[in-house]
Backbone as CSV, one residue per row, in Angstrom:
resi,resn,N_x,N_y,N_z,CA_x,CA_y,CA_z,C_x,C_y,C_z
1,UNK,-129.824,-184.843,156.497,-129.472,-183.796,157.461,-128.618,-182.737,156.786
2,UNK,-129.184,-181.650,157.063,-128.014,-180.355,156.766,-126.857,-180.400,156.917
3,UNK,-125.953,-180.100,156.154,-124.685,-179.337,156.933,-124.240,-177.995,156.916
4,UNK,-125.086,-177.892,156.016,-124.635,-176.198,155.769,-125.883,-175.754,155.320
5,UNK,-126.590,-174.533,156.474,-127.031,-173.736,156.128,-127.324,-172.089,156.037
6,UNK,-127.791,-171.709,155.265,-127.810,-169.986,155.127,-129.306,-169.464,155.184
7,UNK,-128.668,-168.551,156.333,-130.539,-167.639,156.902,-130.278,-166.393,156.898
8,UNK,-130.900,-165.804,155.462,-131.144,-164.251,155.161,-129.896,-163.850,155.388
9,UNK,-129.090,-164.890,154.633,-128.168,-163.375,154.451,-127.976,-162.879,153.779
10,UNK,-127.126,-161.589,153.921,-127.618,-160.385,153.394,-125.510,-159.935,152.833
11,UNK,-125.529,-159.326,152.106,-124.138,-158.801,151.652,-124.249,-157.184,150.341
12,UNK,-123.360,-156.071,151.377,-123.575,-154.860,150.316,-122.323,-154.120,150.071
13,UNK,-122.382,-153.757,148.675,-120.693,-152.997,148.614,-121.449,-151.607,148.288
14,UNK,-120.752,-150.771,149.173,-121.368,-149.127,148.608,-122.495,-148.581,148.417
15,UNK,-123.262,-149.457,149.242,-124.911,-150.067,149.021,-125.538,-150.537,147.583
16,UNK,-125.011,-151.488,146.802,-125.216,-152.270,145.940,-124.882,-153.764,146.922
17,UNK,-126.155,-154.247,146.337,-126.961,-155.365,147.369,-126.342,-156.633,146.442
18,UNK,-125.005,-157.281,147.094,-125.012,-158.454,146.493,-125.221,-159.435,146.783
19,UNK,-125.758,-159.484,147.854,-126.926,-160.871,148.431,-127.820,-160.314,148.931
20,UNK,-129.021,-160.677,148.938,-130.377,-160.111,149.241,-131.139,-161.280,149.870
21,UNK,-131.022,-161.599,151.316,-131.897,-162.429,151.935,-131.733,-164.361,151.643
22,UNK,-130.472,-164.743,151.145,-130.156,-165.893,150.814,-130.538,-166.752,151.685
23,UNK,-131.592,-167.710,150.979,-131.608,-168.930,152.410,-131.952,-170.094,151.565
24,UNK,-130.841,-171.164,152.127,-130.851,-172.492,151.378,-130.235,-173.371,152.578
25,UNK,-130.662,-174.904,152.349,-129.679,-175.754,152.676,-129.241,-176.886,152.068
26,UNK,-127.321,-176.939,152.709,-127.173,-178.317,151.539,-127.025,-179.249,152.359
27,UNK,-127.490,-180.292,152.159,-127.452,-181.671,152.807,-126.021,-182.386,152.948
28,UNK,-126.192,-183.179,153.797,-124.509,-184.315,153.584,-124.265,-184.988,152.838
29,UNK,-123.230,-184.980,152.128,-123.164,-186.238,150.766,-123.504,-185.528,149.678
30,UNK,-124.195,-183.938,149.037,-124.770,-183.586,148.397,-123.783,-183.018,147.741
31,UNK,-124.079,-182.935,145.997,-123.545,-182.435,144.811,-123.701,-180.863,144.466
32,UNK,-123.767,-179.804,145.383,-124.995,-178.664,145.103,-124.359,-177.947,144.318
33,UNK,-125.546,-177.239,143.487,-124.014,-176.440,142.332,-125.157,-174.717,142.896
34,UNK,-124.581,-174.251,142.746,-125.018,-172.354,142.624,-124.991,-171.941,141.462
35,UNK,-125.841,-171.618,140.540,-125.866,-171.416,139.163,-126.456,-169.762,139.133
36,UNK,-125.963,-169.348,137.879,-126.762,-167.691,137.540,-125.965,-166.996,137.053
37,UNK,-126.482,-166.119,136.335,-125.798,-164.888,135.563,-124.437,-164.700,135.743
38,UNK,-123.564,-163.484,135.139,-122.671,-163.236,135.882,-122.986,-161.989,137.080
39,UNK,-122.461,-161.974,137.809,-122.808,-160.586,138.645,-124.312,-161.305,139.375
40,UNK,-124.309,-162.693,139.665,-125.298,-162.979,140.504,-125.280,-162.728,141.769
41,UNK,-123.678,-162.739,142.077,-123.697,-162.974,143.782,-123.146,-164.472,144.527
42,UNK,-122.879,-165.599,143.128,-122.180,-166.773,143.375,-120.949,-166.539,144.625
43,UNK,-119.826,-165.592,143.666,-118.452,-165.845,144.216,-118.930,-164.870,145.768
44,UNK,-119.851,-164.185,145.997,-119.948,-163.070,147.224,-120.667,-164.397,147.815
45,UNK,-120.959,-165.297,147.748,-121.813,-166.288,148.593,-120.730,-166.948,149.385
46,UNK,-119.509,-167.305,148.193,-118.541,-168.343,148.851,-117.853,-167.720,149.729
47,UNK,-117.487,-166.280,149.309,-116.629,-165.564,150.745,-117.259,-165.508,151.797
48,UNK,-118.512,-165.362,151.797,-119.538,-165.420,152.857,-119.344,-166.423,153.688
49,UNK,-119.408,-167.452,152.832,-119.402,-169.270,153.784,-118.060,-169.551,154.126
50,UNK,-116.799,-168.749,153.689,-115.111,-169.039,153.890,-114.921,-167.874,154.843
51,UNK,-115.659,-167.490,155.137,-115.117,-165.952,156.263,-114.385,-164.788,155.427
52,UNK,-114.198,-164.943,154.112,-113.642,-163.653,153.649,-114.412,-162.365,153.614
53,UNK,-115.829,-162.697,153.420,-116.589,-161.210,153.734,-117.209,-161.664,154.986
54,UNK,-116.872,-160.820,156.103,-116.974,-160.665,157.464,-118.371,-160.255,158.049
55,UNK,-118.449,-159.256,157.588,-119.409,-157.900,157.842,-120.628,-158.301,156.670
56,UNK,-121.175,-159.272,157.081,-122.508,-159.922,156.510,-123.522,-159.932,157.208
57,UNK,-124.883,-160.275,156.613,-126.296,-159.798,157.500,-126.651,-161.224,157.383
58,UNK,-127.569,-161.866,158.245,-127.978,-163.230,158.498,-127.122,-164.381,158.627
59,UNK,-127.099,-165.381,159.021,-126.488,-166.591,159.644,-125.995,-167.615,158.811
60,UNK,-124.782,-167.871,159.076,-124.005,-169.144,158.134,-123.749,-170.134,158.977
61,UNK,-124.344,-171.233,158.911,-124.174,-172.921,160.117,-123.621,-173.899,159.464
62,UNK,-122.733,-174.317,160.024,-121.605,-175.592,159.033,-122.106,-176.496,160.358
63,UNK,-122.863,-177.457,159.712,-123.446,-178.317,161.425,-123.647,-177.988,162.664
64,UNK,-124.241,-177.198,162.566,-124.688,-176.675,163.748,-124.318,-175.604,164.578
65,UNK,-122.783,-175.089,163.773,-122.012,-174.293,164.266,-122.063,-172.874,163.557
66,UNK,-121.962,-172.435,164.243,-122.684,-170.424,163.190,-121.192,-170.227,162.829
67,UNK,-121.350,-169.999,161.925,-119.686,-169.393,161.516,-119.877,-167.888,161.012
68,UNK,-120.972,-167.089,161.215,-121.062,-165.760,160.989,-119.734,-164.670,162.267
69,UNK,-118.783,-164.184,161.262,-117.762,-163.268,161.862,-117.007,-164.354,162.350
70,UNK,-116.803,-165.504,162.217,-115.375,-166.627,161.753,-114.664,-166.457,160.973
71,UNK,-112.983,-166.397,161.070,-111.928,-165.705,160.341,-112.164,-167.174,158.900
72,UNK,-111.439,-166.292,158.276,-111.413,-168.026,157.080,-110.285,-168.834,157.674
73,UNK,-109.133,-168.569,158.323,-108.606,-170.074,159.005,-109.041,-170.737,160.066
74,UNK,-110.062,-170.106,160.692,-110.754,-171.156,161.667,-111.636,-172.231,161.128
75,UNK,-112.233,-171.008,159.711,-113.206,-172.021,158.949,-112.767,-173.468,158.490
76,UNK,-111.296,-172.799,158.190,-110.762,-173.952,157.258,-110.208,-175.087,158.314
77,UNK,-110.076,-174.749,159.541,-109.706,-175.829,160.905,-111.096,-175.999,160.533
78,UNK,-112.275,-175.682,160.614,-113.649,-176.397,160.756,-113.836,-177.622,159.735
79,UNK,-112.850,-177.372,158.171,-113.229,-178.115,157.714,-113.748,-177.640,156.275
80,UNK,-113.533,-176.587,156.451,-114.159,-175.732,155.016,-112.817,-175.939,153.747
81,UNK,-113.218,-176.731,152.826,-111.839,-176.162,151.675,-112.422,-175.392,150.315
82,UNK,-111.811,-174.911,149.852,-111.849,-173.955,148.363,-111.113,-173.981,147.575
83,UNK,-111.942,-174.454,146.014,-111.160,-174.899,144.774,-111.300,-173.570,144.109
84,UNK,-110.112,-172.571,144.099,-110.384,-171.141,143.617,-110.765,-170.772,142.009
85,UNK,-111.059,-170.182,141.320,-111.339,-170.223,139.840,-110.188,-169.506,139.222
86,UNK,-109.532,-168.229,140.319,-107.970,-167.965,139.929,-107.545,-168.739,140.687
87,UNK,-106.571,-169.757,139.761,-105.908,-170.534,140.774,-104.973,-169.925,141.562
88,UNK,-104.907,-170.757,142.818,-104.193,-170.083,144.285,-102.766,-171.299,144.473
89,UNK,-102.151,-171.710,143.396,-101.068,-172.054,143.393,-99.859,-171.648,143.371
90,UNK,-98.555,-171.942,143.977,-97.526,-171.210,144.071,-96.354,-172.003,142.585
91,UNK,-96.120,-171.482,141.919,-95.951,-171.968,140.607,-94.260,-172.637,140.298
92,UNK,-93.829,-171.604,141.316,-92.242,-172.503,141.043,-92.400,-173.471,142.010
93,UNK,-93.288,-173.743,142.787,-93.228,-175.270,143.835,-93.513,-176.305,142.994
94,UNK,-93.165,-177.538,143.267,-93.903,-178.499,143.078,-95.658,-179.074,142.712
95,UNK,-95.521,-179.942,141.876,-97.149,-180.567,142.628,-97.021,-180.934,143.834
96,UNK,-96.308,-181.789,144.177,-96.166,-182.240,145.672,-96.519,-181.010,146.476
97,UNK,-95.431,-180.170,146.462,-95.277,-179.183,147.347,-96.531,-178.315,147.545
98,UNK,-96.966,-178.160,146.592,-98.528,-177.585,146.779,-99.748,-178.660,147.349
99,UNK,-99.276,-179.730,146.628,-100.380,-180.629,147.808,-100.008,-180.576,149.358
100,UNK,-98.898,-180.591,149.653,-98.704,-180.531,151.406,-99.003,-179.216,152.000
101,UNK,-99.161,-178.008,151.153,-99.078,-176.524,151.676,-100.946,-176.695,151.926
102,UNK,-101.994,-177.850,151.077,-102.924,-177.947,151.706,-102.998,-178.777,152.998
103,UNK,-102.313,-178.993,153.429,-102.018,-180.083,154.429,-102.104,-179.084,156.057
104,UNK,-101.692,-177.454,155.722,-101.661,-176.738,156.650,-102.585,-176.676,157.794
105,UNK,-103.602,-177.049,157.980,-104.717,-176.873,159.063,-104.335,-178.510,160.145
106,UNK,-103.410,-179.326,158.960,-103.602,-180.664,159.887,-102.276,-180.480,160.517
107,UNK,-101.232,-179.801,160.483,-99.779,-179.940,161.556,-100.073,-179.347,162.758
108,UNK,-99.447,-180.535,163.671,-99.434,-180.270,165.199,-97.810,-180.062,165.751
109,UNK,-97.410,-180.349,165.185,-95.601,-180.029,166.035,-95.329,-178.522,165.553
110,UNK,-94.953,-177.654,166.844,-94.676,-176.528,166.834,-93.062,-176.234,165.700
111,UNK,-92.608,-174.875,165.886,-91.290,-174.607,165.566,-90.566,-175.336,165.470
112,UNK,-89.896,-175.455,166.785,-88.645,-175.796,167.588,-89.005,-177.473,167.046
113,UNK,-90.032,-177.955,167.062,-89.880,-179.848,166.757,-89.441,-179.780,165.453
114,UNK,-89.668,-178.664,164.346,-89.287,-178.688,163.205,-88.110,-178.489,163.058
115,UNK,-87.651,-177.582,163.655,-86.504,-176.990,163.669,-85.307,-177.302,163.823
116,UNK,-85.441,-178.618,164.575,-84.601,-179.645,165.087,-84.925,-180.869,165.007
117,UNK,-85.757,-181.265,164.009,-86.069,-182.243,163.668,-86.591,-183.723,164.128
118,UNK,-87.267,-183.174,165.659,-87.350,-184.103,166.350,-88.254,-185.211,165.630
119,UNK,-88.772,-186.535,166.353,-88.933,-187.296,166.004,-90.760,-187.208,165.689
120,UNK,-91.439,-186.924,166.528,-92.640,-186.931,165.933,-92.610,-185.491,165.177
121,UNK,-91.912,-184.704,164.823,-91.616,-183.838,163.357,-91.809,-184.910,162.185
122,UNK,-90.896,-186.176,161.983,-90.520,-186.712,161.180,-91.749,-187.254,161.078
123,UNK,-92.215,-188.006,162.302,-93.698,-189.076,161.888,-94.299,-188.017,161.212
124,UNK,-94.607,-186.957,161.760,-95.999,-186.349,161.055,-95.859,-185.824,159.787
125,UNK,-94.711,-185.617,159.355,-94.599,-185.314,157.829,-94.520,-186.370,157.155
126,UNK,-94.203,-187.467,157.989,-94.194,-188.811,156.783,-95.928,-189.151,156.491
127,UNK,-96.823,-188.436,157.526,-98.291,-189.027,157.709,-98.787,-188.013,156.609
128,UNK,-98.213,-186.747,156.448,-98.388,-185.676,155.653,-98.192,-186.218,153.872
129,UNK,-96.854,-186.880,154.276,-96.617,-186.720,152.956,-97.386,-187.876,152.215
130,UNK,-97.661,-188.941,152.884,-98.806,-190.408,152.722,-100.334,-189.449,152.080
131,UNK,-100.778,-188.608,152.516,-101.807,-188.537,152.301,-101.704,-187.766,151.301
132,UNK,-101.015,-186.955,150.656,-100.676,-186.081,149.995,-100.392,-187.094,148.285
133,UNK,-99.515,-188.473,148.530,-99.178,-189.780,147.667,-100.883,-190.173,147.711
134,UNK,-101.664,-190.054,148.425,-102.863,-190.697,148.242,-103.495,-189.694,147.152
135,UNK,-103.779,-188.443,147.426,-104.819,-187.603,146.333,-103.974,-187.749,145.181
136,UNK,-102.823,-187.643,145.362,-101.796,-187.442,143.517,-102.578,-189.156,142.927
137,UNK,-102.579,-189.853,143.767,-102.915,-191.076,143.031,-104.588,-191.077,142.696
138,UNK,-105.371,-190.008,143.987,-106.707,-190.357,143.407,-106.609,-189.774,142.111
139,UNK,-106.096,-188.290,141.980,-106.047,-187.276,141.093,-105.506,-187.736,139.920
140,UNK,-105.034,-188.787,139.429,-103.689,-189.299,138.513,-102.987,-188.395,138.004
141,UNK,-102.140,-187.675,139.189,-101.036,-186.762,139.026,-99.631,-187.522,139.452
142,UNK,-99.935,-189.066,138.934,-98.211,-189.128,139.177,-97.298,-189.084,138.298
143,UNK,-97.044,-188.445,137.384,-96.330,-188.380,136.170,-96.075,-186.948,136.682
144,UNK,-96.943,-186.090,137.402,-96.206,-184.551,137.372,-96.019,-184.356,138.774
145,UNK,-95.811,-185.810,139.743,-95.255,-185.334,140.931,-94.545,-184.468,141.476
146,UNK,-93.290,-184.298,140.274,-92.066,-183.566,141.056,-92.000,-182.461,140.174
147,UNK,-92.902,-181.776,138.925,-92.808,-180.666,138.103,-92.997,-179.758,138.868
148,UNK,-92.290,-178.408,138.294,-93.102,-177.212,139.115,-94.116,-176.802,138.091
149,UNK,-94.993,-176.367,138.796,-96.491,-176.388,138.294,-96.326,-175.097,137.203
150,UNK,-95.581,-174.401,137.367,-95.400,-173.146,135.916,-94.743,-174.250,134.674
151,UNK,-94.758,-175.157,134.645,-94.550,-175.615,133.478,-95.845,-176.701,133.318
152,UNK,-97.031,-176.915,133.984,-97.934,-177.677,133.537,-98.898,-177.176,132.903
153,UNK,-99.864,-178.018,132.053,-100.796,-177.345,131.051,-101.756,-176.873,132.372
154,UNK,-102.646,-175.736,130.978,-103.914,-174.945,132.505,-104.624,-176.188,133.060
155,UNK,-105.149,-177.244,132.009,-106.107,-178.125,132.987,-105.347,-179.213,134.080
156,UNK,-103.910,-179.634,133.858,-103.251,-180.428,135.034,-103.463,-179.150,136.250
157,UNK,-103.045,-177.865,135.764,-103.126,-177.016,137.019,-104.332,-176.692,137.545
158,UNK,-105.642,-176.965,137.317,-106.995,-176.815,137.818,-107.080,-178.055,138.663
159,UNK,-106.598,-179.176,138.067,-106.920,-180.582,138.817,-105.892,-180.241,140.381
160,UNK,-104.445,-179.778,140.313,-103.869,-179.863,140.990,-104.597,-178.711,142.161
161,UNK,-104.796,-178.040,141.621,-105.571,-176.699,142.462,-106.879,-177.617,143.600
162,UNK,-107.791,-178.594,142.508,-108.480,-179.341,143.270,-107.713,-180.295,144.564
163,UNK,-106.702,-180.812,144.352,-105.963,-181.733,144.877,-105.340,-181.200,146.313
164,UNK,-104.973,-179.720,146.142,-104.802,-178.305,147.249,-105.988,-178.821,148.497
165,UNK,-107.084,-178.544,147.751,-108.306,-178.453,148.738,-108.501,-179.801,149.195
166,UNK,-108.571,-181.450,148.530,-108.474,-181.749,149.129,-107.316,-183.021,150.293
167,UNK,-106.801,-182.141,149.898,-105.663,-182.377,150.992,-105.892,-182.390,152.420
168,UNK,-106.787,-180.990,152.655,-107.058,-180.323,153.528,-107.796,-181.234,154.392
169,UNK,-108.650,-182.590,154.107,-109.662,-183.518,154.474,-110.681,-182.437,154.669
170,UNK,-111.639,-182.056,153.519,-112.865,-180.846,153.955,-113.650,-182.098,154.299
171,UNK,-114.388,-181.774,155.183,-116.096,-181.734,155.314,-116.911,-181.275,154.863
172,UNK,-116.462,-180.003,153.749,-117.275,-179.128,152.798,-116.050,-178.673,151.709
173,UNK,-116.661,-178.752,150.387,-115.735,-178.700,149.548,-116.133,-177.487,148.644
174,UNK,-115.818,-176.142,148.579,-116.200,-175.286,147.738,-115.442,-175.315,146.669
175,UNK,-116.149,-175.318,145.515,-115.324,-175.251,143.788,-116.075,-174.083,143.146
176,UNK,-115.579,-173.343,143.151,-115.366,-171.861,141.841,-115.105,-172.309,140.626
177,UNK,-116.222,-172.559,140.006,-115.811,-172.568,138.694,-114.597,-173.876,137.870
178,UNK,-114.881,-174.681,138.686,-113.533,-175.884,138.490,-113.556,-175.953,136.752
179,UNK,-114.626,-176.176,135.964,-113.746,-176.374,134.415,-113.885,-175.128,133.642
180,UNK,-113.743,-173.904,134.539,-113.433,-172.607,133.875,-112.282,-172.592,133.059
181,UNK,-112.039,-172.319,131.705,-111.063,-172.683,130.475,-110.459,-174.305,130.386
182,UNK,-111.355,-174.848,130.831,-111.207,-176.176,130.302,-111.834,-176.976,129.130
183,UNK,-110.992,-177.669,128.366,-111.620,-178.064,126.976,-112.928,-178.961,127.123
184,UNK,-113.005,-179.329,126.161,-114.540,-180.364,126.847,-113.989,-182.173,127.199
185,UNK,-112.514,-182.411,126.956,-111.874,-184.167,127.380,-111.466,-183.030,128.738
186,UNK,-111.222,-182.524,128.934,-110.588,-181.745,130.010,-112.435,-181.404,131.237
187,UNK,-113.071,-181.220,130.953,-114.356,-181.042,131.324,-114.979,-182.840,132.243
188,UNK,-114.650,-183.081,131.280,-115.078,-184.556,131.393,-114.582,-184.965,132.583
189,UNK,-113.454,-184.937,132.002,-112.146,-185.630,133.343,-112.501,-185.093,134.785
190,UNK,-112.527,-183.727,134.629,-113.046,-183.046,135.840,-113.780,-183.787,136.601
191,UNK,-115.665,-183.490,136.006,-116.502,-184.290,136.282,-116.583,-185.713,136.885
192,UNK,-115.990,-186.278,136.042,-115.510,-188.248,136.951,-114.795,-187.967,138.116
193,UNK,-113.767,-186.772,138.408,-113.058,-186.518,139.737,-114.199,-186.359,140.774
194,UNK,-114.814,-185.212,140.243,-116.328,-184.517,141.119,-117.141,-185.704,141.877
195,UNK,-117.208,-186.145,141.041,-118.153,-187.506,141.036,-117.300,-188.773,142.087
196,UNK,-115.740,-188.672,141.902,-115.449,-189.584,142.703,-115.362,-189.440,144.025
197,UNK,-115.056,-188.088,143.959,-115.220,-187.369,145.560,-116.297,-187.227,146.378
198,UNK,-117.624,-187.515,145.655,-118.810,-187.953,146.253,-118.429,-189.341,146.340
199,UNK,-118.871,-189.861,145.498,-119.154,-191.001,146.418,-118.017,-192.344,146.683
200,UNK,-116.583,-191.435,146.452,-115.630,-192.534,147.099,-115.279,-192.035,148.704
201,UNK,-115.153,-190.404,148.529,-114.721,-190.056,149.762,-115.990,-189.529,150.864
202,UNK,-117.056,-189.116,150.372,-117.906,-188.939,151.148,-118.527,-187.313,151.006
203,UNK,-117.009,-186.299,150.462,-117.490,-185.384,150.573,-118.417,-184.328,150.369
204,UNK,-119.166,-183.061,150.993,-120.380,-182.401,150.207,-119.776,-181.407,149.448
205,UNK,-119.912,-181.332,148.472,-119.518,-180.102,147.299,-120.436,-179.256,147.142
206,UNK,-119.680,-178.133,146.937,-121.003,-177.244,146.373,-119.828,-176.122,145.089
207,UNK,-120.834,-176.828,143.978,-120.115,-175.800,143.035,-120.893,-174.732,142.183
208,UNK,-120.031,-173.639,141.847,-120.482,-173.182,140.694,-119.929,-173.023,139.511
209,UNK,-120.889,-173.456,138.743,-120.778,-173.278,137.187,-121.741,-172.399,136.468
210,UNK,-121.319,-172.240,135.435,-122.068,-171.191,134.518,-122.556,-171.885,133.074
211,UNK,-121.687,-173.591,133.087,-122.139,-174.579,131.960,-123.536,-175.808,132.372
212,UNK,-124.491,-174.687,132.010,-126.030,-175.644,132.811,-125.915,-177.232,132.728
213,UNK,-125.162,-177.204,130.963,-125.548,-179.213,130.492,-124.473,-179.862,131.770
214,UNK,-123.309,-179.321,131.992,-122.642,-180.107,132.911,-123.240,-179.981,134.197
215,UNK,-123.688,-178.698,134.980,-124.062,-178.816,136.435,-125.635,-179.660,136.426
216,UNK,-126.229,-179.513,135.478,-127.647,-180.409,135.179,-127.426,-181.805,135.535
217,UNK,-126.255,-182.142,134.498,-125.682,-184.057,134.886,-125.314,-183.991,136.174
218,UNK,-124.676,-183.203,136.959,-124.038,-183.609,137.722,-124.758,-183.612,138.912
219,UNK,-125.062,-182.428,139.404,-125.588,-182.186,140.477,-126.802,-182.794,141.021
220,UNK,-127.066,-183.210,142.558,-127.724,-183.475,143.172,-128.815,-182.662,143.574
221,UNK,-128.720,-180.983,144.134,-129.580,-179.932,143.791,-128.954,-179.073,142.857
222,UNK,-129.795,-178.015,143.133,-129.465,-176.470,142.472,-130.102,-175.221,142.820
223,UNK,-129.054,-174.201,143.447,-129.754,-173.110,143.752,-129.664,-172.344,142.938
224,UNK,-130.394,-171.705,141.709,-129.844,-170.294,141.043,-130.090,-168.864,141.793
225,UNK,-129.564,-168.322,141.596,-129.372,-166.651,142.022,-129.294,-166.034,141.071
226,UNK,-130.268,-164.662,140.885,-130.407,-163.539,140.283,-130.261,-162.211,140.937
227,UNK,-129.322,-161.447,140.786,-129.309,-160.467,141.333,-129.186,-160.370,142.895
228,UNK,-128.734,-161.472,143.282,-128.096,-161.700,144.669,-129.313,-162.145,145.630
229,UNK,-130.351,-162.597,144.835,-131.853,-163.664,145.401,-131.581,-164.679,144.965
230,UNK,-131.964,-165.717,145.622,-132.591,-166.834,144.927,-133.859,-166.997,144.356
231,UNK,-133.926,-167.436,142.915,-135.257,-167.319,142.285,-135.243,-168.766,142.107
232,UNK,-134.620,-169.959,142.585,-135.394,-171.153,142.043,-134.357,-171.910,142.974
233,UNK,-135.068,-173.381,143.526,-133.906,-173.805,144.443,-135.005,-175.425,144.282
234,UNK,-133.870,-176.570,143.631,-134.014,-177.753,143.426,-133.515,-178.778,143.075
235,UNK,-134.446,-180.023,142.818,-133.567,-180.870,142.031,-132.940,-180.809,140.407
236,UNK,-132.245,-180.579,139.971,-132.022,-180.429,137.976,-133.416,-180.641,137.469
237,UNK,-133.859,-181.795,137.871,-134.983,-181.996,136.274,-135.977,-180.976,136.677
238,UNK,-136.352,-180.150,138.182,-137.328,-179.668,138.365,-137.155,-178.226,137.959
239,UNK,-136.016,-177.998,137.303,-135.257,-176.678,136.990,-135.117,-176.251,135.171
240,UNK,-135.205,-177.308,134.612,-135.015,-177.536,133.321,-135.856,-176.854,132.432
241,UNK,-137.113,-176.575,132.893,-138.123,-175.812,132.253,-138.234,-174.860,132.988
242,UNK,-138.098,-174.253,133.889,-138.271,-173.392,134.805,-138.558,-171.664,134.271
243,UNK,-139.089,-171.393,134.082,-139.597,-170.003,132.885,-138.364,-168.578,134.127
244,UNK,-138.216,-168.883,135.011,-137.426,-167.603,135.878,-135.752,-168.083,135.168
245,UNK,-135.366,-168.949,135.633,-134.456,-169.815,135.395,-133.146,-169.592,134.089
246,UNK,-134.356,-169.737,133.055,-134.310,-169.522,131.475,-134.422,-168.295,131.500
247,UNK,-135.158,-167.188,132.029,-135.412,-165.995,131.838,-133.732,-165.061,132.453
248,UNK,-133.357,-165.595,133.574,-132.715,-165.107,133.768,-131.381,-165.288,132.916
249,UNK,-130.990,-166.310,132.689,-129.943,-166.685,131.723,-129.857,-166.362,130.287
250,UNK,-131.041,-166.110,129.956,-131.023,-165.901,128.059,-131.160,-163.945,127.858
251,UNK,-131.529,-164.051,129.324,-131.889,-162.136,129.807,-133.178,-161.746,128.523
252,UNK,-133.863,-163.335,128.255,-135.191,-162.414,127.834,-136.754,-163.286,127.810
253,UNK,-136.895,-163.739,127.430,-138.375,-164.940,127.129,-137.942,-166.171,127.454
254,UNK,-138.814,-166.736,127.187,-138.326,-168.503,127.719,-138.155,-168.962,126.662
255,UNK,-138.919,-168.532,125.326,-138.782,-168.786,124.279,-137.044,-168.532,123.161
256,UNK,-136.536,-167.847,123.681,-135.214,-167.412,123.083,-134.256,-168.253,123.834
C-alpha cells in the first residue's frame, strides 16, 4: 500500500519548470531514493512533500490525506520528518538538546504548565527525554551526549542531524543527501543506520543521493529525475543498465 503519493505535479520559478508533471508512489516500509543530475528537481520535490513550496500544480497524499497548500508544521504533526543536507542544527546546544527540539510536534502541556512546573509538565518531559536516551542509543551517540555540537566532527553532526528527525516519530522520513561530505567508514556507518530504521523501526524513507553504488545497495526502489521529469522509476537492478539513466548522469552515451 502507498503512503505517499504524487499526481502531476508541477513546480516553476520565473517560469523555469522545476518539476514537470511528477508522478510516483512510495510504498510502506520502503527504502526510496530520488536520484539525478544536479539541478534535477530532487531538493524542489522535498519542499513540495514538506509544505515549503506552497504554490505547486498537482496533488501530494501522505495516506490518503492531500497535503497540497499544508503549512510544513502541520505536515510535520502529520508525521513528515527531514534529514536536511545543510544541517539544521543549533550548534552551541547540546546533542541532547537538539534531539528534544525534535521532540516539538509531540508536547501537549501549554505555557503556564511549564512555567510553573506543574506535574504532568514534569511527566512529559521525562517521556521526552526517554525517547530522546532511546535514538542517542539507537544512534551510538552516547559519548557526545552532553557536547555542544560546534565542537563535533562533520559526520557525528550528520548522524545527530538524523537523530533530530527521528525524534520526531515520522511516518515518513525525508533525507537530503545524508552522506553528503562523508568519508567512505563514515558512509558506511550511515547506511547500517538507514537500514536499521527500516527494518527495526518500521520507517518509509525516501532519500536522495547523487552516490548511485550506495543508493543501488540500498534502496528498495528508485525514481530518477531529469530536468524536473521522471525518466525511469524502479527497482535498482532494473535501473543499472538503463541507457536514459546513464545518459543522463555521464551527460552523454551509455557508452562513456
Amino acid at each position: 500500500m502507498a503512503l505517499l503519493e504524487l499526481d502531476n505535479v508541477g513546480l516553476s520559478f520565473s517560469g523555469v519548470r522545476a518539476l514537470d508533471g511528477v508522478n510516483f508512489a512510495i510504498e510502506a516500509g520502503a527504502l526510496h531514493a530520488v536520484i539525478g543530475p544536479n539541478g534535477a528537481g530532487k531538493s524542489s520535490l522535498f519542499n513540495c512533500i514538506s509544505g515549503i513550496h506552497r504554490h505547486m500544480e498537482g496533488r501530494v497524499w501522505l495516506d490518503g490525506k492531500d497535503l497540497t497548500g499544508v503549512g510544513p508544521t502541520r505536515i510535520a504533526h502529520l508525521g513528515v520528518a527531514r534529514m536536511f543536507q545543510n544541517l539544521a542544527l543549533f550548534e552551541h546546544l547540546t546533542v541532547l538538546e537538539n534531539l528534544l527540539l525534535g521532540r516539538h510536534t509531540r508536547y501537549r502541556t501549554g505555557l503556564l504548565a511549564n512555567l510553573f512546573w506543574t506535574r504532568r509538565a514534569r511527566e512529559e518531559e521525562i517521556r521526552h527525554r526517554e525517547k530522546a536516551e532511546e535514538v542517542i542509543d539507537f544512534l551510538d551517540l552516547e559519548h557526545f551526549r552532553w557536547m555542544p555540537v560546534a565542537v563535533l566532527p562533520y559526520g557525528i553532526r550528520k548522524r545527530v542531524e538524523l537523530g533530530r528527525a527521528l525524534c520526531m516519530e515520522p511516518r515518513l522520513l525525508l533525507l537530503d543527501e545524508p552522506t553528503a561530505g562523508l568519508n567512505q567508514e563514515e558512509t558506511e556507518d550511515m547506511a547500517n543506520h538507514l537500514l536499521d530504521i527500516r527494518h527495526e523501526l518500521g520507517v518509509t524513507q525516501v532519500l536522495i543521493g547523487h552516490e548511485l553504488r550506495f543508493v543501488m545497495d540500498l534502496a528498495t526502489q528508485v525514481t530518477v529525475l531529469d530536468r524536473g521529469r521522471v525518466i525511469a522509476n524502479g527497482p535498482p537492478a532494473s535501473l543499472r543498465e538503463d541507457a536514459r539513466v546513464l545518459s543522463a548522469y555521464v551527460g552523454g552515451t551509455v557508452a562513456a
